[in-house]
C-alpha atoms as a printed R data frame, in Angstrom:
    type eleno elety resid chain resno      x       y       z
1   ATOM     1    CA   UNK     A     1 59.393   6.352 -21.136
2   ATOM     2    CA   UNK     A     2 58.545   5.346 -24.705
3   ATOM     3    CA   UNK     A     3 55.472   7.147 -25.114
4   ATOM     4    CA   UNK     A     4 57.339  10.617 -24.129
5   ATOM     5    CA   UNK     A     5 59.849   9.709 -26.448
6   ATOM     6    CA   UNK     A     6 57.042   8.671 -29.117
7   ATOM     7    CA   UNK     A     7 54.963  12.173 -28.526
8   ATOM     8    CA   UNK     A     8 58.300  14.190 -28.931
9   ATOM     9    CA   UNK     A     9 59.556  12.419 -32.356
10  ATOM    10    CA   UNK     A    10 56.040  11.986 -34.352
11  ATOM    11    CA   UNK     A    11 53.447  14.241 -35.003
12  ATOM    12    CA   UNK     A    12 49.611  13.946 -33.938
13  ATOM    13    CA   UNK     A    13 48.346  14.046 -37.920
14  ATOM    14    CA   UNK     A    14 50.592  10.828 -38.043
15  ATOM    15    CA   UNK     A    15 49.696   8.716 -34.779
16  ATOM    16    CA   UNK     A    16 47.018   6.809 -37.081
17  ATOM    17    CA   UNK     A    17 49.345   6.115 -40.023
18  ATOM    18    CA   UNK     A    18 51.854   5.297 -37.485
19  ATOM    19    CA   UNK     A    19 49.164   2.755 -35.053
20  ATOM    20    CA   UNK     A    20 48.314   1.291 -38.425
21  ATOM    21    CA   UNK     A    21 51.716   0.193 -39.107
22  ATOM    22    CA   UNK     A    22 52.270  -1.434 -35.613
23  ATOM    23    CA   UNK     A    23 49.025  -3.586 -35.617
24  ATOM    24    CA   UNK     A    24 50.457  -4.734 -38.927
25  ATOM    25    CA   UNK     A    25 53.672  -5.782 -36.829
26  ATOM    26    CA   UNK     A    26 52.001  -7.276 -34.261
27  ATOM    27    CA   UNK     A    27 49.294  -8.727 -36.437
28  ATOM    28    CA   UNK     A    28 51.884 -10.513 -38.295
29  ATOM    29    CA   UNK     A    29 54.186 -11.750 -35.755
30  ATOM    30    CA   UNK     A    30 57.351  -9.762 -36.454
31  ATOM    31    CA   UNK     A    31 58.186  -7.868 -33.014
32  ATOM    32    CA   UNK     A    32 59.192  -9.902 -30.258
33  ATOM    33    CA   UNK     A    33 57.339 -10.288 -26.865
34  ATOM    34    CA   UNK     A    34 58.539  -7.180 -24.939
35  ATOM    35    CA   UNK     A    35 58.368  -5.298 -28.791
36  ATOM    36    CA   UNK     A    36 54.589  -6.024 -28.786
37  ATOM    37    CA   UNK     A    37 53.852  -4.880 -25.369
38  ATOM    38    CA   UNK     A    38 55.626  -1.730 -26.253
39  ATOM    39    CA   UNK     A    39 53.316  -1.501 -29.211
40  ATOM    40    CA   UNK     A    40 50.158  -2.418 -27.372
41  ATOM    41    CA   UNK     A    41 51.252   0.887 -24.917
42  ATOM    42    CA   UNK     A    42 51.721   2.939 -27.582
43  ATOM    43    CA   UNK     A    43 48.577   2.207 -29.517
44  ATOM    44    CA   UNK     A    44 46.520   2.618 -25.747
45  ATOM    45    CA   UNK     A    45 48.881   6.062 -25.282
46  ATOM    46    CA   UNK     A    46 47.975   7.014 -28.612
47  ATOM    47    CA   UNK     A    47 44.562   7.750 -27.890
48  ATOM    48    CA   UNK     A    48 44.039   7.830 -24.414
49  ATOM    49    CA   UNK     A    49 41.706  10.974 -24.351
50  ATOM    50    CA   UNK     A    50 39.528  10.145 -27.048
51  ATOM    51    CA   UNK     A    51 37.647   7.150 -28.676
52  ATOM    52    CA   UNK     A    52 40.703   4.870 -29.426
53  ATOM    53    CA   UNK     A    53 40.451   3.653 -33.592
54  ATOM    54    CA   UNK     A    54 42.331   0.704 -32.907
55  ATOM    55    CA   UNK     A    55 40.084  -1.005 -30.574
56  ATOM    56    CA   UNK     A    56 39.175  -3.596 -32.812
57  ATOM    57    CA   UNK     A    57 42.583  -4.610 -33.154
58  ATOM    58    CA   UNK     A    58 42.616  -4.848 -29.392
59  ATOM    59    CA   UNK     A    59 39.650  -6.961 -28.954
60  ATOM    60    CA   UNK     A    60 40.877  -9.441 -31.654
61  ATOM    61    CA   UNK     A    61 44.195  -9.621 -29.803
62  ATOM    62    CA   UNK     A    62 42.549 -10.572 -26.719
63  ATOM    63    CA   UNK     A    63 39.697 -12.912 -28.331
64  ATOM    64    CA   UNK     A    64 42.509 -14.871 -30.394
65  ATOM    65    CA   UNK     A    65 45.889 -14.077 -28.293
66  ATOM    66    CA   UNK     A    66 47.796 -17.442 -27.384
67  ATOM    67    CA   UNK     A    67 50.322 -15.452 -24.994
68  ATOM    68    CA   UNK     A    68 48.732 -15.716 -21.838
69  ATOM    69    CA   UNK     A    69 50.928 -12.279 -20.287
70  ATOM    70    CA   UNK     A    70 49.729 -10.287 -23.327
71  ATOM    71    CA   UNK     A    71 45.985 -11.357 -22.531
72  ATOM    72    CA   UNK     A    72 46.206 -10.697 -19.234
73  ATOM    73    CA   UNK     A    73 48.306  -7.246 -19.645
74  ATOM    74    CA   UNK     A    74 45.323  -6.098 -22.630
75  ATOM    75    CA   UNK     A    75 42.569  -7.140 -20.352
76  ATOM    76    CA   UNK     A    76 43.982  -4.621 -17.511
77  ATOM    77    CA   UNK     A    77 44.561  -2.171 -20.799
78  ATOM    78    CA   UNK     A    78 40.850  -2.332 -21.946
79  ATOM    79    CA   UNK     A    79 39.175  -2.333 -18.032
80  ATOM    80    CA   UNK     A    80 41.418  -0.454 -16.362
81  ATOM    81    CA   UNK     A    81 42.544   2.951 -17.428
82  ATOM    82    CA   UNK     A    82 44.754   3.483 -14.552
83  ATOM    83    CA   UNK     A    83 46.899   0.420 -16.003
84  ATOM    84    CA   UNK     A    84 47.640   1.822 -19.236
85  ATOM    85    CA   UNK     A    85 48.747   5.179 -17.560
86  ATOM    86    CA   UNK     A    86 50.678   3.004 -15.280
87  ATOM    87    CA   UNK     A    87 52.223   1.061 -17.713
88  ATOM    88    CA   UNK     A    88 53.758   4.350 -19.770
89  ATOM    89    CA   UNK     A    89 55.517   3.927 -16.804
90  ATOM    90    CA   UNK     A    90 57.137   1.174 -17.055
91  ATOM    91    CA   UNK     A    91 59.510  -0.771 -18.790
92  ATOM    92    CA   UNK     A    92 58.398  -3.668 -21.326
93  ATOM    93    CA   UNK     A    93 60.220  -6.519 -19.215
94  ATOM    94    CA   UNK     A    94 58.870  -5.430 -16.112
95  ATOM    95    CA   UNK     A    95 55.344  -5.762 -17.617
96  ATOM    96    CA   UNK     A    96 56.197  -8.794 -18.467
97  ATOM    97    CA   UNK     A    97 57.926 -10.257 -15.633
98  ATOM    98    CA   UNK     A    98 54.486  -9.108 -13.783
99  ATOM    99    CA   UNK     A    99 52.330 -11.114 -15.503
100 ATOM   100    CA   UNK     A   100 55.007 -13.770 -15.705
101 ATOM   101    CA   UNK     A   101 55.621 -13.973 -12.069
102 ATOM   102    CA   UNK     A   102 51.454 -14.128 -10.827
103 ATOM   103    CA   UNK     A   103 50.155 -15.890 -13.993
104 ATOM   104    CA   UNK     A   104 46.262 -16.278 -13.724
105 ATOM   105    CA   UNK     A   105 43.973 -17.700 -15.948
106 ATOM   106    CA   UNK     A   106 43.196 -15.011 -17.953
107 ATOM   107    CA   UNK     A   107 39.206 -14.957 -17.563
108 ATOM   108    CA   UNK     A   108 38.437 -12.639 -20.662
109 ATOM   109    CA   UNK     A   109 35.442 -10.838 -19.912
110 ATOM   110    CA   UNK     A   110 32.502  -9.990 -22.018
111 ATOM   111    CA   UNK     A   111 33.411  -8.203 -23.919
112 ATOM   112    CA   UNK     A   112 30.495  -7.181 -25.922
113 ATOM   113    CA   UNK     A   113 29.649  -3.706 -24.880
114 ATOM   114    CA   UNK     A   114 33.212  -3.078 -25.879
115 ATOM   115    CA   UNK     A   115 32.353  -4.534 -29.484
116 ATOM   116    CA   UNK     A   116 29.450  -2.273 -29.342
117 ATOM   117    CA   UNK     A   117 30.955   0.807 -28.810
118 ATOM   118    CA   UNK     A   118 33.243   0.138 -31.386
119 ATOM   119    CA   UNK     A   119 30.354  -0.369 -33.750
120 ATOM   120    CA   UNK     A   120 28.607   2.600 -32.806
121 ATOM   121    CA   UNK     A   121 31.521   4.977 -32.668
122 ATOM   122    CA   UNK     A   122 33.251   3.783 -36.182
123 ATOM   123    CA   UNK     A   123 31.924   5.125 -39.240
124 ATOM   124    CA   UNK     A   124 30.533   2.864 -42.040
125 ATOM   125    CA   UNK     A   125 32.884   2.073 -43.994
């Protein structure tokens, strides 16, 4: 399990430096498909027990995504906490060979209350 592995090599006063640096990687297209699920799960694992700073970045990855598996796999992430816990679990192909193998339109929800609570629970910059 990444995340185990994650937890054991990095310290909490550096899981925000450390998030920052793979939304940049994602954001800009450098890690491959299985590399940004893996990311995705970290970011989610990251924070799991508290308000999550990077759920901006998730929400823009949904609203502007192009890979249909990743939408689908960070709409389960942001509705369903069970699926994130379940996915620590699991390897980054299998993810993906789920999605791949019951593709579904991915209906994005509204996701407005999630924007607010962002809004509300980020300081002013």
């Amino acid at each position: 399990r990444v995340t185990v592995s994650f937890h054991k090599s990095f310290s909490k006063v550096d899981y925000f430096k450390i998030g920052s640096i793979i939304c940049i990687l994602i954001e800009d297209k450098l890690l491959t498909r299985a590399e940004r699920i893996v990311g995705f799960v970290i970011l989610v694992d990251l924070y799991r027990m508290s308000f999550n700073p990077f759920l901006r970045f998730f929400l823009e990855a949904l609203e502007k995504g192009d890979d249909i598996c990743e939408r689908q796999f960070l709409v389960e992430l942001l509705l369903h906490p069970s699926t994130s816990r379940e996915a620590t679990k699991k390897s980054a192909q299998s993810i993906i060979t789920e999605f791949d193998t019951n593709p579904t339109a991915t209906n994005v929800p509204d996701l407005n209350p999630l924007w607010k609570m962002y809004r509300e629970q980020t300081p002013p910059a």
